[in-house]
PDB file of the backbone (N, CA, C, O) and the ligand in Angstrom, with CONECT records:
HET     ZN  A 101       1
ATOM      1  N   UNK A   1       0.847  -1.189   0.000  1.00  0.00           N
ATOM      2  CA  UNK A   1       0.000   0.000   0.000  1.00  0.00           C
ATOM      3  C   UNK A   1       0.884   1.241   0.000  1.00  0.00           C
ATOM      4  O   UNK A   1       1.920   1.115   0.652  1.00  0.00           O
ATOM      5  N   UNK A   2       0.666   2.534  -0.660  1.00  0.00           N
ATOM      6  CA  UNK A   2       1.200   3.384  -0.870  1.00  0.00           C
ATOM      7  C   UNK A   2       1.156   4.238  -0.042  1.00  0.00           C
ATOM      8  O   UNK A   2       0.091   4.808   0.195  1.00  0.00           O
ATOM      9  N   UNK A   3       2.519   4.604   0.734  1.00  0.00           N
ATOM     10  CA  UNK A   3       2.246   5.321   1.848  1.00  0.00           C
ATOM     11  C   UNK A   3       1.935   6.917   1.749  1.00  0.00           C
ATOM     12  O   UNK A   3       2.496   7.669   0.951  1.00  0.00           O
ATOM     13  N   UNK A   4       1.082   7.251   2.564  1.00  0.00           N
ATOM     14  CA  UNK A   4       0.792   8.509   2.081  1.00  0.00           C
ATOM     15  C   UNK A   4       0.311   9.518   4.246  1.00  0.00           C
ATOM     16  O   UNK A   4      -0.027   9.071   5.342  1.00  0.00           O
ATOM     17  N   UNK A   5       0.539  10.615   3.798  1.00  0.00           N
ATOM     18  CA  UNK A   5       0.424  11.434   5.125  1.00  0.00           C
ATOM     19  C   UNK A   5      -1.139  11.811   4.893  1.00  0.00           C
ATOM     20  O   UNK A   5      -1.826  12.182   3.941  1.00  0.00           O
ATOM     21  N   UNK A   6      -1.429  11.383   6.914  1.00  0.00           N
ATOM     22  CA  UNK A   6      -3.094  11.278   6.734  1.00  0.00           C
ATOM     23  C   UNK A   6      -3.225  12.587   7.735  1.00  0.00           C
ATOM     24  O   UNK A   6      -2.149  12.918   8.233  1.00  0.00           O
ATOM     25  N   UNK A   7      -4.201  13.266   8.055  1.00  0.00           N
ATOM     26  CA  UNK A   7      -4.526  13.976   9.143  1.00  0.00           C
ATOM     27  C   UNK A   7      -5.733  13.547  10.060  1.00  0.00           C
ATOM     28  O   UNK A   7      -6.508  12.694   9.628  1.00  0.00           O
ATOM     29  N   UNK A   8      -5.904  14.039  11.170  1.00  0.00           N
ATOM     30  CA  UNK A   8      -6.540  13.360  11.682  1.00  0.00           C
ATOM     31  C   UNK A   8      -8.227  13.941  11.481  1.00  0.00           C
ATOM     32  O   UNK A   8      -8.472  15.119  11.219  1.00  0.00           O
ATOM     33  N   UNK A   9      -9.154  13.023  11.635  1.00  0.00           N
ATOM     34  CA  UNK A   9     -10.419  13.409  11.190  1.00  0.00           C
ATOM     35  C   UNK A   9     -11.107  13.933  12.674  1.00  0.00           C
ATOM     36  O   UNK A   9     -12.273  14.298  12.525  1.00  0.00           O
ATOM     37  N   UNK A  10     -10.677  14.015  13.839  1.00  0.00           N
ATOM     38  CA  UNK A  10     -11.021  14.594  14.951  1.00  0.00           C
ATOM     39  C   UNK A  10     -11.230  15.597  15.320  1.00  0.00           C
ATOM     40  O   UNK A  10     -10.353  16.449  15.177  1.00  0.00           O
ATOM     41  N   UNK A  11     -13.012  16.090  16.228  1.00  0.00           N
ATOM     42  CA  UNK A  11     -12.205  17.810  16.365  1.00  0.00           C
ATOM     43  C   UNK A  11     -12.083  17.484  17.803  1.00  0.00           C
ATOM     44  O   UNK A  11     -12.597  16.565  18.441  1.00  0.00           O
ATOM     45  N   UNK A  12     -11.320  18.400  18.160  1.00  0.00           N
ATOM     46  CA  UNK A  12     -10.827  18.511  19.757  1.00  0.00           C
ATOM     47  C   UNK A  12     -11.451  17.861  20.776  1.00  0.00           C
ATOM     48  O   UNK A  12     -11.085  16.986  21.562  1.00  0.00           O
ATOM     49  N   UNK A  13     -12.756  18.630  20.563  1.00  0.00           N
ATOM     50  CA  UNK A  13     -13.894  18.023  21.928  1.00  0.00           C
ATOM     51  C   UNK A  13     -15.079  17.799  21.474  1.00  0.00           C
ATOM     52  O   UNK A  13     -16.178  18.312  21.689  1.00  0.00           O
ATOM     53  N   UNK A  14     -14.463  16.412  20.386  1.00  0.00           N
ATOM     54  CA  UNK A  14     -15.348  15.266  20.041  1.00  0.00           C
ATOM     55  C   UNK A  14     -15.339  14.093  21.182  1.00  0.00           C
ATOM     56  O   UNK A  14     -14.299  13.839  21.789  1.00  0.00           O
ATOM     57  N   UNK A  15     -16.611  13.364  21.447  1.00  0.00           N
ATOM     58  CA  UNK A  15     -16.186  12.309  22.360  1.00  0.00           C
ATOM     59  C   UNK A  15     -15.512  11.423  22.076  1.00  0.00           C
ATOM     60  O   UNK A  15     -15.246  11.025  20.942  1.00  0.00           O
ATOM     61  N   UNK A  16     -15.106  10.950  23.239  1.00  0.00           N
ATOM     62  CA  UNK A  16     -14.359   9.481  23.205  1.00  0.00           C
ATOM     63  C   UNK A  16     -14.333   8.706  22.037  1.00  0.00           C
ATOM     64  O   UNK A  16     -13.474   8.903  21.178  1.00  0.00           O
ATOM     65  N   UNK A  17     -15.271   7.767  21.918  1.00  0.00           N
ATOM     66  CA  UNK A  17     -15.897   7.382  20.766  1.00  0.00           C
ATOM     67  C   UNK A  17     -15.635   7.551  19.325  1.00  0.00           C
ATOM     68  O   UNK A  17     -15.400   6.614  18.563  1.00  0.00           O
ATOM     69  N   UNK A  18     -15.689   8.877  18.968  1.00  0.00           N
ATOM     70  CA  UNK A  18     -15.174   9.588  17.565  1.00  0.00           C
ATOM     71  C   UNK A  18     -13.520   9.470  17.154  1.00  0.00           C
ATOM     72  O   UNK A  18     -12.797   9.041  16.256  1.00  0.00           O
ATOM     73  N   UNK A  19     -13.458  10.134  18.409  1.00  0.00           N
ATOM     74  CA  UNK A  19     -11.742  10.022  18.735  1.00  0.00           C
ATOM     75  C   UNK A  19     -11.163   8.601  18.498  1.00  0.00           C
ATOM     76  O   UNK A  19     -10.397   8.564  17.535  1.00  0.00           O
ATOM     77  N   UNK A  20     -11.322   7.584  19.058  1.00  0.00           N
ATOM     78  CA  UNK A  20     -11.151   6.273  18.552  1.00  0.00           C
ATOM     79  C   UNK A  20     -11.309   5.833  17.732  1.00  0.00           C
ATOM     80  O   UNK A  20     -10.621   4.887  17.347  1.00  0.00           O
ATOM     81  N   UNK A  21     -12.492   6.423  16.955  1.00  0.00           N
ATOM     82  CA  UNK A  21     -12.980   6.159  15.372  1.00  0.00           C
ATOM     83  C   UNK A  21     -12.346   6.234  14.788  1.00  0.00           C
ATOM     84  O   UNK A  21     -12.185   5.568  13.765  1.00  0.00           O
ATOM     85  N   UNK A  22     -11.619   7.218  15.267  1.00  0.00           N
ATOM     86  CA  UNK A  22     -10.843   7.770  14.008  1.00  0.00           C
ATOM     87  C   UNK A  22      -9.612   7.143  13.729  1.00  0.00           C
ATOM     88  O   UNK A  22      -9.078   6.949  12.637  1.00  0.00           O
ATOM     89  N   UNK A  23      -9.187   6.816  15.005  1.00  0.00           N
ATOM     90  CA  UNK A  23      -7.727   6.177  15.093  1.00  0.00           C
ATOM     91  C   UNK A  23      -7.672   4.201  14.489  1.00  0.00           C
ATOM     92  O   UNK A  23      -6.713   3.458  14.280  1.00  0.00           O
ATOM     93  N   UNK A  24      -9.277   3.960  14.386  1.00  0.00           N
ATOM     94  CA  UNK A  24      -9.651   2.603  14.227  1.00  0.00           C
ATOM     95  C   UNK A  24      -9.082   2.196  12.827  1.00  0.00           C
ATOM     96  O   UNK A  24      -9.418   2.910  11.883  1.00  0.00           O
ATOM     97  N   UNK A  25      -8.237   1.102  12.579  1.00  0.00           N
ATOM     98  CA  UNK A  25      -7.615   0.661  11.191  1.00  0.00           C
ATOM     99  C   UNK A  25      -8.561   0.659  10.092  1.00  0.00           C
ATOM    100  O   UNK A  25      -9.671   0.129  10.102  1.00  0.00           O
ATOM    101  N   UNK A  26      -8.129   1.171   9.336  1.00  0.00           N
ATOM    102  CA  UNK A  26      -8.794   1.826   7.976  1.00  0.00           C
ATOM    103  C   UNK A  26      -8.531   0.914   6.902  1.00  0.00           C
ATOM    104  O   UNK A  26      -8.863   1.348   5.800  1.00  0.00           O
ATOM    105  N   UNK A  27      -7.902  -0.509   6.928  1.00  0.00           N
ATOM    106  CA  UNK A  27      -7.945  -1.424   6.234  1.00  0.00           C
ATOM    107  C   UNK A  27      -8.769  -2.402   6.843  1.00  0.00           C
ATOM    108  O   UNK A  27      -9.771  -2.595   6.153  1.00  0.00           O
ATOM    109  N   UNK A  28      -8.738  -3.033   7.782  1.00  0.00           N
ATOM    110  CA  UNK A  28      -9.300  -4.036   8.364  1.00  0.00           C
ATOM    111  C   UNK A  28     -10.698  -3.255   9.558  1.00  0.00           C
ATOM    112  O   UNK A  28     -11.631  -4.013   9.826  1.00  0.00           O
ATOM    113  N   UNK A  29     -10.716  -2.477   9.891  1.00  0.00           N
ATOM    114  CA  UNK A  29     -11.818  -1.522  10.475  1.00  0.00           C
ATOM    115  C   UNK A  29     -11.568  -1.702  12.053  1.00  0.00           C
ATOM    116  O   UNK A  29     -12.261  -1.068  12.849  1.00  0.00           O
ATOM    117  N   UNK A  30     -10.842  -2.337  12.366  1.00  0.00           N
ATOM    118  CA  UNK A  30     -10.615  -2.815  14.054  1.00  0.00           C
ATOM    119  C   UNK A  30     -10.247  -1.488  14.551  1.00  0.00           C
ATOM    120  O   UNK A  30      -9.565  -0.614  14.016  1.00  0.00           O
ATOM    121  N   UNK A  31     -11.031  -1.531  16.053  1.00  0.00           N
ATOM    122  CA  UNK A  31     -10.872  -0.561  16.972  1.00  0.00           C
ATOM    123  C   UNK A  31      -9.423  -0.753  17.735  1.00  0.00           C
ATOM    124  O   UNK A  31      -8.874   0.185  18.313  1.00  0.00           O
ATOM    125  N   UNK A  32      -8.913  -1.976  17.675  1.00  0.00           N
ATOM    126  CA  UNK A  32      -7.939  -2.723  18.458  1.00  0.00           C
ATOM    127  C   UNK A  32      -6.789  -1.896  17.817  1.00  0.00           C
ATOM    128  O   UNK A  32      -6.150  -2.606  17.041  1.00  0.00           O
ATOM    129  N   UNK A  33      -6.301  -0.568  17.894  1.00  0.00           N
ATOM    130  CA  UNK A  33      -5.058  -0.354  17.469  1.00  0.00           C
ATOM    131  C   UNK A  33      -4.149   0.487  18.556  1.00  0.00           C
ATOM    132  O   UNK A  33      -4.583   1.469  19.157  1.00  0.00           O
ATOM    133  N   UNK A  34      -2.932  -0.003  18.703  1.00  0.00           N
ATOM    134  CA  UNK A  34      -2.260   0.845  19.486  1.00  0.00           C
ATOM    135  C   UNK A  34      -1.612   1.800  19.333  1.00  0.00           C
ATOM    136  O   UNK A  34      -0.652   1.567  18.599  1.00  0.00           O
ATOM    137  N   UNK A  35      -1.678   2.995  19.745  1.00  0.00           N
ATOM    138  CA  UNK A  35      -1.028   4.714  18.832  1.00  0.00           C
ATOM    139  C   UNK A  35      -0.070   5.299  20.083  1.00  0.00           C
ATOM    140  O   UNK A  35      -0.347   5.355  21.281  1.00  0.00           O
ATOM    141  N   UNK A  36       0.880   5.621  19.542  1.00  0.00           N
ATOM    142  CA  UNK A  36       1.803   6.409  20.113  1.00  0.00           C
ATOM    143  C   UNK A  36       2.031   7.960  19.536  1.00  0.00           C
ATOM    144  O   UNK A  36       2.097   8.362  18.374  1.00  0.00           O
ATOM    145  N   UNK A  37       2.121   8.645  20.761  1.00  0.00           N
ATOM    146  CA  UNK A  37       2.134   9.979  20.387  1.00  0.00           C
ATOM    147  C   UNK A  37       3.356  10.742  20.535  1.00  0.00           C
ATOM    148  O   UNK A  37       4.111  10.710  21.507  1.00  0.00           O
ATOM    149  N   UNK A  38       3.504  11.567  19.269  1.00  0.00           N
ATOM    150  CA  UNK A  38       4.789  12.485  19.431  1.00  0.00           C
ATOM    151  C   UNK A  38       4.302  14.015  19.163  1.00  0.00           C
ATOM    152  O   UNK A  38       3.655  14.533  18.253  1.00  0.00           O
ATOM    153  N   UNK A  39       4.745  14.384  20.050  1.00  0.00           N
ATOM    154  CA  UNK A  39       4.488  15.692  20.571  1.00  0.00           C
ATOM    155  C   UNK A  39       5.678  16.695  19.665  1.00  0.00           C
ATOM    156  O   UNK A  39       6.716  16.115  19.348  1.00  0.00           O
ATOM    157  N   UNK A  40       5.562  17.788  19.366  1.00  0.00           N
ATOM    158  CA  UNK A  40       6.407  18.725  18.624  1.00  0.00           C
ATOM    159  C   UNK A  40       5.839  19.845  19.149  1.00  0.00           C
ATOM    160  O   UNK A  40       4.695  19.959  19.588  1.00  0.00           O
ATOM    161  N   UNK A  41       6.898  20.859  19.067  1.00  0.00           N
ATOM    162  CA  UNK A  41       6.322  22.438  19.340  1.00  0.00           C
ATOM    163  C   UNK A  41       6.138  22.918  18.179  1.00  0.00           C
ATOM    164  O   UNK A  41       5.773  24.083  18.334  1.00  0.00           O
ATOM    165  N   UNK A  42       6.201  22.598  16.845  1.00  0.00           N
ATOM    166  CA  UNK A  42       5.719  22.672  15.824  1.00  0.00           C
ATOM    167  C   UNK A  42       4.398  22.423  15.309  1.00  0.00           C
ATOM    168  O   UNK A  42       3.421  22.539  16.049  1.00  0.00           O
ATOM    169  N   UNK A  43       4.299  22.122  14.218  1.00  0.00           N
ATOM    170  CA  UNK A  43       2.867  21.743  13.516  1.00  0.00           C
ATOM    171  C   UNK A  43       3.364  20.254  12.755  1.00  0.00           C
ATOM    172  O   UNK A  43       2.999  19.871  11.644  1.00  0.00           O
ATOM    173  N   UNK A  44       4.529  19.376  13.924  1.00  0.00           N
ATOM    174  CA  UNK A  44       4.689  18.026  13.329  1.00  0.00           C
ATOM    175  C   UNK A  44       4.563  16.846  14.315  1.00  0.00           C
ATOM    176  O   UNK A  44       5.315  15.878  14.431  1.00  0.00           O
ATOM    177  N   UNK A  45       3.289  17.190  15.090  1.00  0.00           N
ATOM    178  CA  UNK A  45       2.800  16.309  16.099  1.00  0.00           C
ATOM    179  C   UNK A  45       2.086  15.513  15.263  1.00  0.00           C
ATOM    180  O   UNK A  45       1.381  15.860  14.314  1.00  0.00           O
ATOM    181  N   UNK A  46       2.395  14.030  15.824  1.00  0.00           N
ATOM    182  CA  UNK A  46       1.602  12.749  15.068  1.00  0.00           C
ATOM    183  C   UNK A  46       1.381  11.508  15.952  1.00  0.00           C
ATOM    184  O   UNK A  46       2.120  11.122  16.858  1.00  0.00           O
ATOM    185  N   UNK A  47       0.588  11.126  15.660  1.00  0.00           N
ATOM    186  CA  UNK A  47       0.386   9.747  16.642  1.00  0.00           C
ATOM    187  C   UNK A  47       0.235   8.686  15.076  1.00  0.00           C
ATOM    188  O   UNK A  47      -0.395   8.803  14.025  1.00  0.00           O
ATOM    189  N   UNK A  48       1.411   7.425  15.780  1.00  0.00           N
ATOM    190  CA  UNK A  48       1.707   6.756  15.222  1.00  0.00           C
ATOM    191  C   UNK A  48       0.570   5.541  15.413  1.00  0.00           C
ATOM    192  O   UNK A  48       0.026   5.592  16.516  1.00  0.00           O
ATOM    193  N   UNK A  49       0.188   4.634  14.685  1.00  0.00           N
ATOM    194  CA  UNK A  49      -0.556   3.856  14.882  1.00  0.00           C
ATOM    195  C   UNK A  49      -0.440   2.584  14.502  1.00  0.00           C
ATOM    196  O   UNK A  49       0.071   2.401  13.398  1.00  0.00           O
ATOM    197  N   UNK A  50      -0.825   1.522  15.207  1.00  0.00           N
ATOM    198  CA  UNK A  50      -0.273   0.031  14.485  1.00  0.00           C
ATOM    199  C   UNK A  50      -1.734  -0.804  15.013  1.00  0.00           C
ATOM    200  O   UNK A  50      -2.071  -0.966  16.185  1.00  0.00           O
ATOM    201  N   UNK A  51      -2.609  -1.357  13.556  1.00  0.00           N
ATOM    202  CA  UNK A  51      -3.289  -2.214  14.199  1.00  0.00           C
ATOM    203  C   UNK A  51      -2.696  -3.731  14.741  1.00  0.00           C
ATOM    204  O   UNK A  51      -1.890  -4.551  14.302  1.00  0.00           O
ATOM    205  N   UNK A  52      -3.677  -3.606  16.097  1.00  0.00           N
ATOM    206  CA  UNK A  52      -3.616  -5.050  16.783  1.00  0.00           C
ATOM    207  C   UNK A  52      -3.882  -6.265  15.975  1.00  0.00           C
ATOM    208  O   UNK A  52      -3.140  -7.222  16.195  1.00  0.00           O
ATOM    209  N   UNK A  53      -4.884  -6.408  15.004  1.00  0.00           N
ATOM    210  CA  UNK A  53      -5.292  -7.142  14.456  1.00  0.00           C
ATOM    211  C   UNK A  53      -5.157  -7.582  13.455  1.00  0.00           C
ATOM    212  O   UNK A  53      -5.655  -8.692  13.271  1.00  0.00           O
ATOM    213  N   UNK A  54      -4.374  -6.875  12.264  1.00  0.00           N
ATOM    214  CA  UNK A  54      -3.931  -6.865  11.499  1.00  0.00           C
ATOM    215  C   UNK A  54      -2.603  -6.315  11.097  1.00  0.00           C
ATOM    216  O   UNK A  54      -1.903  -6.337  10.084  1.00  0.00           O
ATOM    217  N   UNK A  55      -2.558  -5.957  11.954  1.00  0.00           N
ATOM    218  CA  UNK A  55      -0.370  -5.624  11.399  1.00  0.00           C
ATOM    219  C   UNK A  55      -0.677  -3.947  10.442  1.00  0.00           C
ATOM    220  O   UNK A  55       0.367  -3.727   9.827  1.00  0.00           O
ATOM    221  N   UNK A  56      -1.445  -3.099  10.235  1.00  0.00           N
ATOM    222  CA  UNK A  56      -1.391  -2.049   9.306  1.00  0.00           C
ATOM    223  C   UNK A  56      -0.705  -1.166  10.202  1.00  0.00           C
ATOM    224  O   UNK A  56      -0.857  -1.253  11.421  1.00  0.00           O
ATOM    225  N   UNK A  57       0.292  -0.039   9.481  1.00  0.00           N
ATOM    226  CA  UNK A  57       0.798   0.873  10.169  1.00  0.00           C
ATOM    227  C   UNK A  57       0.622   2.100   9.467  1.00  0.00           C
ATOM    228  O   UNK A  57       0.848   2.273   8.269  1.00  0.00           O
ATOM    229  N   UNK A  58       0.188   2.978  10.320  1.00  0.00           N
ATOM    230  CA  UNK A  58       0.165   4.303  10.146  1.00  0.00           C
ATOM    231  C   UNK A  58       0.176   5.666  10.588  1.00  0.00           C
ATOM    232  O   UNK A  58      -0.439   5.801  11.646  1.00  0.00           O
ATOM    233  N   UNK A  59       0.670   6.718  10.131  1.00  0.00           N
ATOM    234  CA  UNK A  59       1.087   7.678  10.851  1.00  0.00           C
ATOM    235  C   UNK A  59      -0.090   9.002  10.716  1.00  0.00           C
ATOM    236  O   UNK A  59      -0.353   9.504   9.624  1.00  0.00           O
ATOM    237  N   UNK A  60      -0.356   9.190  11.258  1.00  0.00           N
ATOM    238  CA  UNK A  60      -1.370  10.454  11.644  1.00  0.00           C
ATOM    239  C   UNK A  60      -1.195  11.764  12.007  1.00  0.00           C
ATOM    240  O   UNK A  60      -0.960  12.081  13.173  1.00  0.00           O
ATOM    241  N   UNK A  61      -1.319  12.809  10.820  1.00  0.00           N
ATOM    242  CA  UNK A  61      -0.781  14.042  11.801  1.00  0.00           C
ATOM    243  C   UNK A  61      -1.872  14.776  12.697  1.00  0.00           C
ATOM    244  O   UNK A  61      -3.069  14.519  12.827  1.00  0.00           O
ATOM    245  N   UNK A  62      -1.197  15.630  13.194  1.00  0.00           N
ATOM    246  CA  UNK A  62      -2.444  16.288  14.717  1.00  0.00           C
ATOM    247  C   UNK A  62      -2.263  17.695  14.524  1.00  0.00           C
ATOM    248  O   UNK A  62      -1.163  18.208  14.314  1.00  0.00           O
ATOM    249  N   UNK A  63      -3.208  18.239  14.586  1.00  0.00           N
ATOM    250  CA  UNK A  63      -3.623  20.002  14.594  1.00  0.00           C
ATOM    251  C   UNK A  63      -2.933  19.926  16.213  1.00  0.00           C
ATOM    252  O   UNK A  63      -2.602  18.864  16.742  1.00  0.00           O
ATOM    253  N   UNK A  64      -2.813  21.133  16.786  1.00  0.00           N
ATOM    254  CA  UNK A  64      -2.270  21.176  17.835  1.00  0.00           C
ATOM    255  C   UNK A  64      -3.077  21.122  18.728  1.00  0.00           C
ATOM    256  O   UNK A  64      -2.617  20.353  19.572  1.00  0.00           O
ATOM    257  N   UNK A  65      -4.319  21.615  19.129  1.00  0.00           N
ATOM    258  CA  UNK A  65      -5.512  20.819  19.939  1.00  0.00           C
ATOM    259  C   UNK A  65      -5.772  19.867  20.029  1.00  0.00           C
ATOM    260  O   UNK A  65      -6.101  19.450  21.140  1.00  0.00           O
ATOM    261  N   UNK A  66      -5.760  18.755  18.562  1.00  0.00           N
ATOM    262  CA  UNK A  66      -5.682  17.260  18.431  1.00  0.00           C
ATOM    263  C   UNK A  66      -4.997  16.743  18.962  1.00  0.00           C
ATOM    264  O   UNK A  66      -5.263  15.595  19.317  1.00  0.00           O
ATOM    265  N   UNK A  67      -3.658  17.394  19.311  1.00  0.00           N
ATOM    266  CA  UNK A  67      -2.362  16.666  19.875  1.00  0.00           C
ATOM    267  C   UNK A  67      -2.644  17.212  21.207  1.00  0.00           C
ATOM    268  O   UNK A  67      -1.849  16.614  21.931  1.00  0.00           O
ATOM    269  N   UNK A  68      -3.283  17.956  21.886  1.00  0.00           N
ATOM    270  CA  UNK A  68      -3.335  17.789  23.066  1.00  0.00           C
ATOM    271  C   UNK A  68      -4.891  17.050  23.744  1.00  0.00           C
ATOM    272  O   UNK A  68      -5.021  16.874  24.956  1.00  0.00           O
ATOM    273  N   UNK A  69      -5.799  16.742  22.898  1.00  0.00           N
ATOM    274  CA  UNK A  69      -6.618  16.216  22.757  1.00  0.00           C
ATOM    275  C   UNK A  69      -6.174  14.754  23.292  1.00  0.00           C
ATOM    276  O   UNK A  69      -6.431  14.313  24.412  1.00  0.00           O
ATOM    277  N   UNK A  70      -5.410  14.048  22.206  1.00  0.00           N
ATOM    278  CA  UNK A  70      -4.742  12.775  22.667  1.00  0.00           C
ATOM    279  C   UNK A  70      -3.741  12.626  23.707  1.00  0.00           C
ATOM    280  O   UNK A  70      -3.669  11.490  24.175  1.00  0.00           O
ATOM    281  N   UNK A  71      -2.755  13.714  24.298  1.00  0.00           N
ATOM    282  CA  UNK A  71      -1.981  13.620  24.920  1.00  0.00           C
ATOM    283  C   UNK A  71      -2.662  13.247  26.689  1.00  0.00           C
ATOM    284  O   UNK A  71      -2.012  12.845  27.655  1.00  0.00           O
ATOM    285  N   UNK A  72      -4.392  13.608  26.601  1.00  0.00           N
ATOM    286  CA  UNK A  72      -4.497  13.563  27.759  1.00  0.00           C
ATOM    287  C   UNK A  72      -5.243  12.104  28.092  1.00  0.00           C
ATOM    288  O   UNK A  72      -5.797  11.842  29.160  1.00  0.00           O
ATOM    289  N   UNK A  73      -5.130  11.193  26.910  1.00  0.00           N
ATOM    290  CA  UNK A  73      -5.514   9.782  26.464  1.00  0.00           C
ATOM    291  C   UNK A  73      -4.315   9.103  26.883  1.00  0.00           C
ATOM    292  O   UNK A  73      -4.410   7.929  27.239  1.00  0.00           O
ATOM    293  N   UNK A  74      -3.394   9.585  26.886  1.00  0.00           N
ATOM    294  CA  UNK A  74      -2.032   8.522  27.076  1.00  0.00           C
ATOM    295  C   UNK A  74      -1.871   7.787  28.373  1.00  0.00           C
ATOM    296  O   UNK A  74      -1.276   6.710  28.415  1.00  0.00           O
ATOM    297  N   UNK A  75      -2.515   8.484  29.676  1.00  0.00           N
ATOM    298  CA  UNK A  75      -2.720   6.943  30.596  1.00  0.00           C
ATOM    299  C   UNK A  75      -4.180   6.998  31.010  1.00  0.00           C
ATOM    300  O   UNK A  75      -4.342   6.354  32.047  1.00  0.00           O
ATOM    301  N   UNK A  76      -5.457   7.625  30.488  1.00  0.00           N
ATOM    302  CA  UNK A  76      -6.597   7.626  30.309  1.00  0.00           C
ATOM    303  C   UNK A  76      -7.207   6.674  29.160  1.00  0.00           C
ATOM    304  O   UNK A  76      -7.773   7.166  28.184  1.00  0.00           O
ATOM    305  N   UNK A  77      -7.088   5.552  29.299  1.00  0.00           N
ATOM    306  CA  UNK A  77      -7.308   5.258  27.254  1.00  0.00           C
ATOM    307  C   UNK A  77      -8.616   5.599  27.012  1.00  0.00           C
ATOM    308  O   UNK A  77      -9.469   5.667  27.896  1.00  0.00           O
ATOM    309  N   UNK A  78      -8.822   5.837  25.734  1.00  0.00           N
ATOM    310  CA  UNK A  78      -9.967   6.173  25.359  1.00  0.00           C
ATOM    311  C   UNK A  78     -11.234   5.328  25.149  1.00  0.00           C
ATOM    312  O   UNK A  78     -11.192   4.268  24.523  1.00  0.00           O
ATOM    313  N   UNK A  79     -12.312   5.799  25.663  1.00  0.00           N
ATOM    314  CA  UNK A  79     -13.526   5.083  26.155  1.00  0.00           C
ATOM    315  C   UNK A  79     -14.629   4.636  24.749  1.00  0.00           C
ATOM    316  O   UNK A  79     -15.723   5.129  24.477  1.00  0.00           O
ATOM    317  N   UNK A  80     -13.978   3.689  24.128  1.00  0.00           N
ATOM    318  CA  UNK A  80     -15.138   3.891  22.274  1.00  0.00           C
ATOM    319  C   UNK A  80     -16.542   3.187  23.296  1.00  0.00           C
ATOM    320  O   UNK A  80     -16.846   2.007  23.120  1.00  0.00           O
ATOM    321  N   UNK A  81     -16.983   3.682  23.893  1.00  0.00           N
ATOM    322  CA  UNK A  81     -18.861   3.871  24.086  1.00  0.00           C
ATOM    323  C   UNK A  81     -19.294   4.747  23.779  1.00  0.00           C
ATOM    324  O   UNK A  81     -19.071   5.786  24.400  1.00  0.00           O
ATOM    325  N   UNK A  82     -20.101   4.720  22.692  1.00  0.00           N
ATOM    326  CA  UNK A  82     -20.855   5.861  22.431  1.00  0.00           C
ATOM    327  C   UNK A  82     -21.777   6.538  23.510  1.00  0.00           C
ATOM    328  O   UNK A  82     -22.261   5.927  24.463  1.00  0.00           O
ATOM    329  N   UNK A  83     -21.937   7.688  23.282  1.00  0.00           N
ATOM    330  CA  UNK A  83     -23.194   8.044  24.763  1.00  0.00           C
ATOM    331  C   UNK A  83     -23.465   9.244  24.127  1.00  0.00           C
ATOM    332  O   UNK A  83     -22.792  10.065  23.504  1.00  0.00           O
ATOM    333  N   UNK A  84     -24.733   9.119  24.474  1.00  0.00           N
ATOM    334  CA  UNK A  84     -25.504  10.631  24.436  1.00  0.00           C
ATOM    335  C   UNK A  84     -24.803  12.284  25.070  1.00  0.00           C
ATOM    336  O   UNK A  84     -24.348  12.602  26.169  1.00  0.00           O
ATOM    337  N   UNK A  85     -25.003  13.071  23.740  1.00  0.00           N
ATOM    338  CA  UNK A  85     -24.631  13.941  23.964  1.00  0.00           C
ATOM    339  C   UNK A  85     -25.514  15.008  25.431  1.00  0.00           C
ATOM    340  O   UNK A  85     -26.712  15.105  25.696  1.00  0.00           O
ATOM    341  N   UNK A  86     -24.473  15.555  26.004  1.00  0.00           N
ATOM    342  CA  UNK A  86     -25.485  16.176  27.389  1.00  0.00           C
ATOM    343  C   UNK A  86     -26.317  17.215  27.272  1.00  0.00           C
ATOM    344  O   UNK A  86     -26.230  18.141  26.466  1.00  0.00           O
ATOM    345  N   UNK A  87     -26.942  17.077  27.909  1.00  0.00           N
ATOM    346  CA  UNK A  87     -28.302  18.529  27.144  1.00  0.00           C
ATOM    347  C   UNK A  87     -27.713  19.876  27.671  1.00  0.00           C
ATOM    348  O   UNK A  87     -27.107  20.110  28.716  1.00  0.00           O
ATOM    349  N   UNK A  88     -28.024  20.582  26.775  1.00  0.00           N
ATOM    350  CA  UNK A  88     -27.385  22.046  26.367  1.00  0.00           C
ATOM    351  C   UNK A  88     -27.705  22.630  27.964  1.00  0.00           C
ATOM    352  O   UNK A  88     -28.690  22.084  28.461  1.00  0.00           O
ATOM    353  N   UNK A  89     -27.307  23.231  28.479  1.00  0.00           N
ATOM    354  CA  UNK A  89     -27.497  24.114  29.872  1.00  0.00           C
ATOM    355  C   UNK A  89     -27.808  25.510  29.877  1.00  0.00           C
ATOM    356  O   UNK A  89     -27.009  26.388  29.553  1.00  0.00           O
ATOM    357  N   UNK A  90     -28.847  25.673  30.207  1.00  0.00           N
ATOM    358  CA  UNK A  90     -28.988  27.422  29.945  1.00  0.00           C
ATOM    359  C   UNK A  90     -28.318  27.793  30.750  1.00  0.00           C
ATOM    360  O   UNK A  90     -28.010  27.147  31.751  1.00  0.00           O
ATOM    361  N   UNK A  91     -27.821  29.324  30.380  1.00  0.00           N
ATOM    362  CA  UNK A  91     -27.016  30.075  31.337  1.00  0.00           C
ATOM    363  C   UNK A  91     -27.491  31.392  31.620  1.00  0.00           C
ATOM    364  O   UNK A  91     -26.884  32.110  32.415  1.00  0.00           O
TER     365      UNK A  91
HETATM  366 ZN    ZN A 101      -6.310  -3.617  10.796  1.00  0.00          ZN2+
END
């Protein structure tokens, strides 16, 4: 497969759920993948990704919210249950 630079399809303070979606192997569809994150003070933060289930590897780049988005996943893992969004709160 032809390697090519992906970005990530996440916005910041999407839930859990999405966030994992996104990171879920895009050949074989498994949620089972393990991602490592590299942090830059640049705009070359990426979380690396390797599915569990199939061996695919891939690299992901991160907007800089994205990358701190995931950084606070790294001993939190991320929760793929979907759940209802919370009702709006008047103020
Ligand atoms: Zn896979």
């Amino acid at each position: 497969m032809a390697h090519h630079d992906e970005t990530a399809a996440f916005r910041a303070h999407d839930q859990d759920c999405l966030v994992a979606a996104s990171l879920a192997c895009p050949v074989c569809l498994s949620g089972h993948v393990e991602w490592h994150l590299s942090l830059t003070d640049d705009y070359e933060s990426h979380v690396d990704c390797v599915c569990a289930d199939c061996g695919h590897t891939r690299t992901v780049f991160l907007g800089q919210m994205q990358a701190l988005r995931l950084a606070l996943h790294v001993r939190r893992p991320l929760d793929p249950t979907p759940r209802p969004e919370p009702e709006p709160v008047g103020l």
